[in-house]
Each structure stands twice: as C-alpha cells, then as structure tokens.
C-alpha positions, 0 to 999 in steps of 0.5 A: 835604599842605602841608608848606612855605610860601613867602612871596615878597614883594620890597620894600624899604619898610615898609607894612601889607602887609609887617607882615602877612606878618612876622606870618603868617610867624612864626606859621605857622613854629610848625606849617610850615617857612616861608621868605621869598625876597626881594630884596637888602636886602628889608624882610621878611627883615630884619625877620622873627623865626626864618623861614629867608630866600632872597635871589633869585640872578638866574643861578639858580631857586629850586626847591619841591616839590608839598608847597609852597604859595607865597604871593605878591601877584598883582603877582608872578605874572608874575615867577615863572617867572623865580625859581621852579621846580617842581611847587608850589602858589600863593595869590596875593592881590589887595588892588585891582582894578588889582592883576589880571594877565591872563597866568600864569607857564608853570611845570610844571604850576601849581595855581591855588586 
C-alpha cells in the first residue's frame, strides 16, 4: 500500500507543469505524506502550501521505501539513480513524443506502472 508520495520535478521556472503539481501535491497532502525533492531555489518548493520539501544534496541519496510512489517526468528517469535509492515505486509521465528516454536508471529492483 502507497503510503508516501515523492514528486520530484527540478525547475526553477514557473509553467503549467509546475502549477499542476503544486496542486496535486497539496491535495494528495490531505490523505498521503507528500514530499517534494527539488533543486536549490526550485520553483515548486517555494511555492508549495503545507508539503514537506527535500533540496538535493549531491554527496548523498536520498533513500524511500516500497510503501513510496514517486512521480516525476520521464525527462528525469535517467537522472534517479544518482538522487534516489531504495525499493520505491515510480509514475513517470510523458507530455511530448520526444520526452521518451530509452534507457532506465539501475535502482534495486524498480516497479515501472
């Protein structure tokens, strides 16, 4: 069972894409623990209402369990093993054809829905 949801979207500008996860974010905040990871001085975890936020530390991964569902474009899958670790689970959305990443992160044992 999904206890814990991870959006994870590095961005410093302001677009549709950013407003619809500050909105997703703070309403599944309601029934889920819901933390943003985000780059130093991200758009998203400056902006987002009552959501705990994580700002990436290069010199060390950030670790979620199997009761974690990760959200993130499929523009950062090939990014993810360098940030994240653990046995969590991952939604990876993609809005344009040339958005698709051919190769997957080798993080334990990845669930792909």
């Amino acid at each position: 069972m999904i206890k814990k949801i991870v959006i994870f979207y590095p961005s410093k500008i302001v677009g549709g894409a950013e407003y619809l996860l500050k909105t997703t974010a703070e309403v599944l905040s309601q029934d889920f623990e819901v933390i943003i990871v985000d780059i130093e001085d991200g758009w998203l975890s400056k902006n987002v209402n009552n959501v705990k936020c994580l700002i990436i530390n290069k010199q060390e991964k950030i670790s979620f369990s199997n009761d974690t569902m990760l959200i993130t474009p499929a523009t950062c899958i090939r990014d993810l093993d360098l940030i994240f670790d653990g046995e969590f689970k991952i939604i990876a959305w993609i809005m344009q054809i040339y958005n698709i990443v051919p190769i997957f992160p080798k993080i334990g044992t990845l669930q792909f829905i």
